[in-house]
BALUMDREN-908976 format. One record per residue (C-alpha): x, y, z; residue number from 1. Coordinates in Angstrom, 1 decimal. Layout:
<atoms>
<atom <X; Y; Z>; NUM>
...
</atoms>
This chain:
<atoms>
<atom <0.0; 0.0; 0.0>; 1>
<atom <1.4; 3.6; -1.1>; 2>
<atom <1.6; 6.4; 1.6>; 3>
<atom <1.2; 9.4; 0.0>; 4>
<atom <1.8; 11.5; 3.5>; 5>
<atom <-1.7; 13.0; 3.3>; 6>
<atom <-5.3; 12.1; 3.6>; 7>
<atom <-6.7; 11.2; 0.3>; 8>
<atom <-10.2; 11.9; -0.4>; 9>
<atom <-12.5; 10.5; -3.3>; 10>
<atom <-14.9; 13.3; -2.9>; 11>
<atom <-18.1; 11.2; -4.7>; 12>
<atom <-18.2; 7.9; -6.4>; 13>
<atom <-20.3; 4.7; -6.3>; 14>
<atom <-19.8; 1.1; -5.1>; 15>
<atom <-22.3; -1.6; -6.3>; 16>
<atom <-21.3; -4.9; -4.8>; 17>
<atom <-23.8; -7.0; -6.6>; 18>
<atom <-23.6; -5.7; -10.5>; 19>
<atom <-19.8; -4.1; -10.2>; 20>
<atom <-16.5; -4.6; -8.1>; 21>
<atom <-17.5; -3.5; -5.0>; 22>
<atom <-14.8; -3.5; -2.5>; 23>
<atom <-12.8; -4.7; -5.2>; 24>
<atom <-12.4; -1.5; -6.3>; 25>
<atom <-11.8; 0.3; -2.5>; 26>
<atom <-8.6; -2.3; -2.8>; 27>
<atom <-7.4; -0.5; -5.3>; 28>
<atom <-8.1; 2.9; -4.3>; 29>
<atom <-6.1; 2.1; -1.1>; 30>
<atom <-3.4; 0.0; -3.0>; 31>
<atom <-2.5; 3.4; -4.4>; 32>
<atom <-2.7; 5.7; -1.1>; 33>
<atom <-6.1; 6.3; -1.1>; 34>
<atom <-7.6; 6.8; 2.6>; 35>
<atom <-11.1; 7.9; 2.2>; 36>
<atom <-14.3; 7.8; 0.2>; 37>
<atom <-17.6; 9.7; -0.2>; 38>
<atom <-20.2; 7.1; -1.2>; 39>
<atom <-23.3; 8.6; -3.2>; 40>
<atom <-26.4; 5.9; -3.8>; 41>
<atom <-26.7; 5.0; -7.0>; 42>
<atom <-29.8; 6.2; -9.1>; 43>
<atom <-32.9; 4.2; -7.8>; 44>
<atom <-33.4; 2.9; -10.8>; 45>
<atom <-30.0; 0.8; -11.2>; 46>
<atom <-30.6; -0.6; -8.4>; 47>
<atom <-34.0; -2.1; -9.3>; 48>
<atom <-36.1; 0.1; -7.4>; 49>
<atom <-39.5; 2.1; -9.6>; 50>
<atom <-40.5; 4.3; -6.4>; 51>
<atom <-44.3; 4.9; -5.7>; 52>
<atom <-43.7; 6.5; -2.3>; 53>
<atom <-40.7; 8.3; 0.0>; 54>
<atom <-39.9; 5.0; 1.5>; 55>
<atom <-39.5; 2.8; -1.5>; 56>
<atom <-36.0; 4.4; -1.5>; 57>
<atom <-34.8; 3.0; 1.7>; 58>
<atom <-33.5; -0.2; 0.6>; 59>
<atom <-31.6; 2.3; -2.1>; 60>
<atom <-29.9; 3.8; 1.0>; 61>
<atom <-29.8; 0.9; 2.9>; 62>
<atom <-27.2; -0.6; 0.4>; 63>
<atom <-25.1; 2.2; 0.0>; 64>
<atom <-24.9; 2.2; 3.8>; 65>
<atom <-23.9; -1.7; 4.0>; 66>
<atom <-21.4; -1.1; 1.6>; 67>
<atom <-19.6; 1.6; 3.8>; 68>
<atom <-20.1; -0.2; 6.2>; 69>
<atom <-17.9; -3.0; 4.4>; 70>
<atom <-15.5; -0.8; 2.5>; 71>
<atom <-14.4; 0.3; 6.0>; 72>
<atom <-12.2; -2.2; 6.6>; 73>
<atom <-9.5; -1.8; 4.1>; 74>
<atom <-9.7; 2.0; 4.3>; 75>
<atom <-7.1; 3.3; 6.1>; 76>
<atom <-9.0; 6.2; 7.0>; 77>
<atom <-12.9; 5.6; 6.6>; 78>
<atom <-16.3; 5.9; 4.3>; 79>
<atom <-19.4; 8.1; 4.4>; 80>
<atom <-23.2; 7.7; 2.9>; 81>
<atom <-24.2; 10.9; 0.5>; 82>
<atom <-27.6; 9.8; -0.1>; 83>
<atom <-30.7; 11.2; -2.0>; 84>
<atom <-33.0; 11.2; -5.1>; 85>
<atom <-31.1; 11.2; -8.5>; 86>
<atom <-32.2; 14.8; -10.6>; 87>
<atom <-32.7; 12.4; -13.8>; 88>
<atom <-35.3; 10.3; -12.1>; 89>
<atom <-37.9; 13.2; -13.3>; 90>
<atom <-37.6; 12.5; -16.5>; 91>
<atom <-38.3; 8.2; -15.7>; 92>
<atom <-41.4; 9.7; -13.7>; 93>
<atom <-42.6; 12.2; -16.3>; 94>
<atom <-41.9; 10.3; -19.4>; 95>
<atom <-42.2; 6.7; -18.9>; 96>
<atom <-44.8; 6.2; -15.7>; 97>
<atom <-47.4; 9.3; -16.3>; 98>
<atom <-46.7; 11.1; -13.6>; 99>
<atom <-47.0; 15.1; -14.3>; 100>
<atom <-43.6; 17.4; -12.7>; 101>
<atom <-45.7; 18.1; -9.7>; 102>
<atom <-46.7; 14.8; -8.6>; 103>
<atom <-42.7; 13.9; -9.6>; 104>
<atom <-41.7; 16.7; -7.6>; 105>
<atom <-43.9; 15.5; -4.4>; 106>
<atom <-42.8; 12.1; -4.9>; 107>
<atom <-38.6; 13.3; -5.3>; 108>
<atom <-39.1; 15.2; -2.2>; 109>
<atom <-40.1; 12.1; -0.2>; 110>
<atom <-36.8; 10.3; -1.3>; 111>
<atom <-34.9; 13.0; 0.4>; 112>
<atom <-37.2; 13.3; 3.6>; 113>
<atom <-35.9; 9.3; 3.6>; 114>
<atom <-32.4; 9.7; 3.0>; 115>
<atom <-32.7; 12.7; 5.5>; 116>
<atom <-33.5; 9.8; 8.2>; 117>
<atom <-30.6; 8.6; 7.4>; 118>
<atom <-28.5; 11.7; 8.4>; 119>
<atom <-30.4; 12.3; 11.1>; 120>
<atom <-29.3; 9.4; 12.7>; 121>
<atom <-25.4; 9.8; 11.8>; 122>
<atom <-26.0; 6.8; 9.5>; 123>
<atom <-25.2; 9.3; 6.5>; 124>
<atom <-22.7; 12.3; 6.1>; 125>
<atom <-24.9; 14.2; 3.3>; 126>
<atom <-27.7; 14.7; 1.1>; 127>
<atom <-27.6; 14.4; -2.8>; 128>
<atom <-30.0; 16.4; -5.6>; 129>
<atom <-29.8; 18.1; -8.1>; 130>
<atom <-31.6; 19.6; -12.0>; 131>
<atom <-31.2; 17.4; -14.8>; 132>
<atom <-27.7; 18.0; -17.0>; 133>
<atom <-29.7; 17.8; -20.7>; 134>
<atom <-32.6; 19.7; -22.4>; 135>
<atom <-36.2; 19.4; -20.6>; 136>
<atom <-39.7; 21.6; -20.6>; 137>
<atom <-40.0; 24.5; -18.3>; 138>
<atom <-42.2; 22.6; -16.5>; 139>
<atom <-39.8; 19.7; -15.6>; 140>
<atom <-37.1; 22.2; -15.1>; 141>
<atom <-39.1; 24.4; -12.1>; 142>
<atom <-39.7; 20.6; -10.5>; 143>
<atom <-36.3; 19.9; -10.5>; 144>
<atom <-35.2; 23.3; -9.0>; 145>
<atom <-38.1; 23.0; -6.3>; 146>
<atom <-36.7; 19.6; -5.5>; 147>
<atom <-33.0; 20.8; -5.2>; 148>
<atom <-35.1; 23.6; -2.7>; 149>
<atom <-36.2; 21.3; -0.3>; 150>
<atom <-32.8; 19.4; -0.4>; 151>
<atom <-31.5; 22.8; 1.0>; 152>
<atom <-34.6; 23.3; 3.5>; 153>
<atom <-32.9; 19.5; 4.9>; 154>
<atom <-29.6; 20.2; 5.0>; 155>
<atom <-29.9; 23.6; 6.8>; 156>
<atom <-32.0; 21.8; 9.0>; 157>
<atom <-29.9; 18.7; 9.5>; 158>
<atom <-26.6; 21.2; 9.6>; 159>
<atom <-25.2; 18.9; 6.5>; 160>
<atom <-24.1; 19.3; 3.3>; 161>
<atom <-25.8; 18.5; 0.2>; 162>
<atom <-24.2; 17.6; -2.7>; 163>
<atom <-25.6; 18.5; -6.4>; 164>
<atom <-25.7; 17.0; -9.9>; 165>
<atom <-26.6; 19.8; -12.4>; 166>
<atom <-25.7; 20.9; -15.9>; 167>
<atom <-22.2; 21.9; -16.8>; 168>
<atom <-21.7; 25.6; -15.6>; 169>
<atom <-19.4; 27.7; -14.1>; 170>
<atom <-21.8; 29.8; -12.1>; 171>
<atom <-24.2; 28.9; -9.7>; 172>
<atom <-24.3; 31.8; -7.7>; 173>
<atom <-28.4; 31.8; -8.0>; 174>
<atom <-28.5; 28.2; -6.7>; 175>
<atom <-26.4; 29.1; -4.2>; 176>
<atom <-28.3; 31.8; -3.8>; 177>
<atom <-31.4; 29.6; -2.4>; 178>
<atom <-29.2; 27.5; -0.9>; 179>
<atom <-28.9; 30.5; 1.5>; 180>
<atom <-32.3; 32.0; 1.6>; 181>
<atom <-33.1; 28.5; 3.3>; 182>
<atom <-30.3; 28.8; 5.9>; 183>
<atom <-28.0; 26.6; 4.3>; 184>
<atom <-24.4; 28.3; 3.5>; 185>
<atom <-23.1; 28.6; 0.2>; 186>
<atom <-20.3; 26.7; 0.8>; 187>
<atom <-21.7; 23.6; 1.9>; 188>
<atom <-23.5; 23.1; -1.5>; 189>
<atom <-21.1; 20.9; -3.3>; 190>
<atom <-21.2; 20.6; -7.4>; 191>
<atom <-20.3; 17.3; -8.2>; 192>
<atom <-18.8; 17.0; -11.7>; 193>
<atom <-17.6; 20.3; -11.8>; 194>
<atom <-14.7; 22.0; -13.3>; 195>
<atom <-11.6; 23.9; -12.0>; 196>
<atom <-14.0; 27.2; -11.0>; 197>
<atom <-17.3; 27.5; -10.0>; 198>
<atom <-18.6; 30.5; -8.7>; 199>
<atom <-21.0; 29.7; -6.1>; 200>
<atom <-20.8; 26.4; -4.3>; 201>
<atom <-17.8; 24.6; -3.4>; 202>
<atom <-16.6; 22.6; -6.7>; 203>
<atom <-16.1; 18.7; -6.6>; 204>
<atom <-13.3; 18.5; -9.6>; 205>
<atom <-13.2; 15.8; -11.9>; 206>
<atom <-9.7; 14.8; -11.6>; 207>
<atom <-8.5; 15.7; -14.8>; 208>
<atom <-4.9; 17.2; -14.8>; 209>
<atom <-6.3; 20.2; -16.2>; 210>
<atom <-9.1; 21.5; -14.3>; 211>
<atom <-6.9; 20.4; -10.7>; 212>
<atom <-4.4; 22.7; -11.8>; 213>
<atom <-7.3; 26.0; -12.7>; 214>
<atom <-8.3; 24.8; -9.5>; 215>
<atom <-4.6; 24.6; -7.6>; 216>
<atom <-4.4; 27.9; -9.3>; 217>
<atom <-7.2; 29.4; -7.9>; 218>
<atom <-6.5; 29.0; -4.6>; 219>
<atom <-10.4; 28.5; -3.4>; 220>
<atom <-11.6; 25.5; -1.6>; 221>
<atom <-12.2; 22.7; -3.8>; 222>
<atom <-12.5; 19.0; -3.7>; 223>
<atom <-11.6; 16.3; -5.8>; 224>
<atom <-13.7; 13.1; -7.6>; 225>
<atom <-14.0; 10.7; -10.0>; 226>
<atom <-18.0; 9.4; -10.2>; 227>
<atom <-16.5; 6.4; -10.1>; 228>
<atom <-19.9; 4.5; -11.6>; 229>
<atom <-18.9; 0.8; -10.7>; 230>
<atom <-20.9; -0.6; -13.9>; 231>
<atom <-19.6; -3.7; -15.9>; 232>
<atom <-21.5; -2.3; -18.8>; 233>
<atom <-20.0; 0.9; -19.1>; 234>
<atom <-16.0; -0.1; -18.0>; 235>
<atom <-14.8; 3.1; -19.4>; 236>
<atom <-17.3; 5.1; -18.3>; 237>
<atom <-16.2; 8.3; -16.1>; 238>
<atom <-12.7; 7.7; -14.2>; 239>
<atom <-11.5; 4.7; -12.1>; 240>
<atom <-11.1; 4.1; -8.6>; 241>
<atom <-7.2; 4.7; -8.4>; 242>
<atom <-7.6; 8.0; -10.3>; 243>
<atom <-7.8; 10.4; -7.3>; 244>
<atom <-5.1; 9.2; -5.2>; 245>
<atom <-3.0; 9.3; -8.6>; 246>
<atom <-3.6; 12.6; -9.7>; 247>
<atom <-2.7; 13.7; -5.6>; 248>
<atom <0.8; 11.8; -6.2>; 249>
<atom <1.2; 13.7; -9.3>; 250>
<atom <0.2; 17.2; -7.6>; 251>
<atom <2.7; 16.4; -5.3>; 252>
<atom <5.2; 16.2; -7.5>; 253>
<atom <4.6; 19.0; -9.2>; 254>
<atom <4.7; 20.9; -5.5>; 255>
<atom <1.4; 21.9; -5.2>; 256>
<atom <1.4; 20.8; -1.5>; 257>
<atom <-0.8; 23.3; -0.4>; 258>
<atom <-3.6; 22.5; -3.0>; 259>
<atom <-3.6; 18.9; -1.6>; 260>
<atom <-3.8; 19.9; 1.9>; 261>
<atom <-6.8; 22.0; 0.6>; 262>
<atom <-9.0; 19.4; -1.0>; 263>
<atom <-8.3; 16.8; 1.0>; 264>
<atom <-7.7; 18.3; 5.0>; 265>
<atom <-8.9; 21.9; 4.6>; 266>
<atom <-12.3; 21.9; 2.7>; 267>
<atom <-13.6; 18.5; 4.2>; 268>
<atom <-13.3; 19.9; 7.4>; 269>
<atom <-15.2; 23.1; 6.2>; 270>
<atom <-17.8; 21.6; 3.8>; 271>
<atom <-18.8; 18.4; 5.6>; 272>
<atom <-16.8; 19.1; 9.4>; 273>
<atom <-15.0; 16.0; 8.7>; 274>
<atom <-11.5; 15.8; 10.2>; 275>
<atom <-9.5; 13.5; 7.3>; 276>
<atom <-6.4; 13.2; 9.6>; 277>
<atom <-8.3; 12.7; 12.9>; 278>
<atom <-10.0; 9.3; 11.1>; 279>
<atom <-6.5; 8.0; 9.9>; 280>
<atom <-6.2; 4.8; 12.1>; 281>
<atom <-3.0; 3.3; 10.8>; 282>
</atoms>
């Protein structure tokens, strides 16, 4: 196992014991210095599950909680749950099972009144939501966003963060904006998927050389990802499990020290009040 002399921190991927590699791929994360792992749910819908009501999603959550439970062990440092409702689940409601945006909406919210259960009871770090990435009506589009609302109205009330998956942009300074008219701070909305700026929330960077550098250069809290998908059927899909804690070797080397000890010590702390080095046991 590689000791890269820092906490290493995947900031959000997914593990799927059943369909994918599971720990499997923890192994490797840690073979390479990896230490610890945000663990988002995946979509409902992988996993089998056509929701009719808030609690249908609990076996959803329930697995991704088992399997931080397991992926514990070989982590030197340790796992969390992010859990919630997928944004592109609106789309499966609207367009395949009748429902119209508001009943979708209702029915989103209820997923994340769930998942919130789960962070009430320290079982989970964080929520996920989010708006759809690709083209959709107005309608659709004003569900979404009053979905990703009440995400906001839970985590200020839970005092966690909330993690989003949105379009590509640089600028979400108006969803951050509501983030904050519900007593939720800016920075404790995360963009998942985002690049090396982002005005608004805190940016989770894809760990492509490129954007960690515009965001080394920037100086601003950031963290750093891979959406790891842990599919068989889409093996190329996104970036692998050992990507993170090679891209921190390589920043490293290229002496950006102090943008390490940002994403993976510094903005932890502030975004989620995790302490990386505090959970190192070995």
């Amino acid at each position: 196992m590689e000791d890269l002399g820092t906490p290493v921190l995947d900031n959000h991927l997914h593990l799927d014991p059943e369909h994918g590699r599971g720990i499997d791929a923890v192994d490797d994360f840690v073979r390479l210095g990896g230490t610890h792992l945000l663990v988002v749910n995946k979509p409902s819908w992988l996993l089998g599950v056509e929701p009719d009501s808030g609690a249908d999603f609990r076996p959803v959550f329930e697995t991704t909680c088992e399997v931080v439970s397991e992926a514990n062990g070989p982590l030197p440092g340790r796992a969390w749950p992010v859990l919630g409702v997928h944004p592109g689940l609106v789309s499966r409601l609207v367009d395949d099972r009748g429902f119209s945006p508001a009943e979708a909406s209702e029915l989103m919210k209820a997923g994340l009144d769930c998942a919130a259960e789960f962070v009430r009871g320290d079982d989970a770090l964080a929520l996920k939501s989010g708006r759809p990435h690709y083209e959709v009506t107005d309608a659709v589009w004003d569900a979404s966003n009053d979905v990703m609302k009440h995400a906001f109205e839970l985590g200020a009330e839970l005092d966690c963060a909330v993690q989003l998956h949105t379009e590509a942009t640089d600028d979400l300074r108006e969803v951050a904006k509501w983030a904050e008219d519900r007593g939720l701070p800016a920075h404790r909305v995360v963009k998942h998927y985002a690049g090396g700026t982002l005005a608004g929330p805190t940016p989770s960077v894809m760990s492509e050389k490129d954007w960690l550098l515009t965001a080394a250069d920037a100086g601003e809290p950031f963290l750093m990802e891979t959406d790891f998908v842990d599919d068989p059927d889409r093996p190329g899909a996104v970036l692998g499990p050992k990507t993170v804690p090679r891209r921190v070797r390589w920043l490293l080397d290229e002496g950006r020290d102090d943008a390490v000890e940002r994403a993976h010590v510094d903005t932890p702390e502030r975004v989620y009040g995790i302490d990386t080095r505090a959970t190192l046991s070995r």
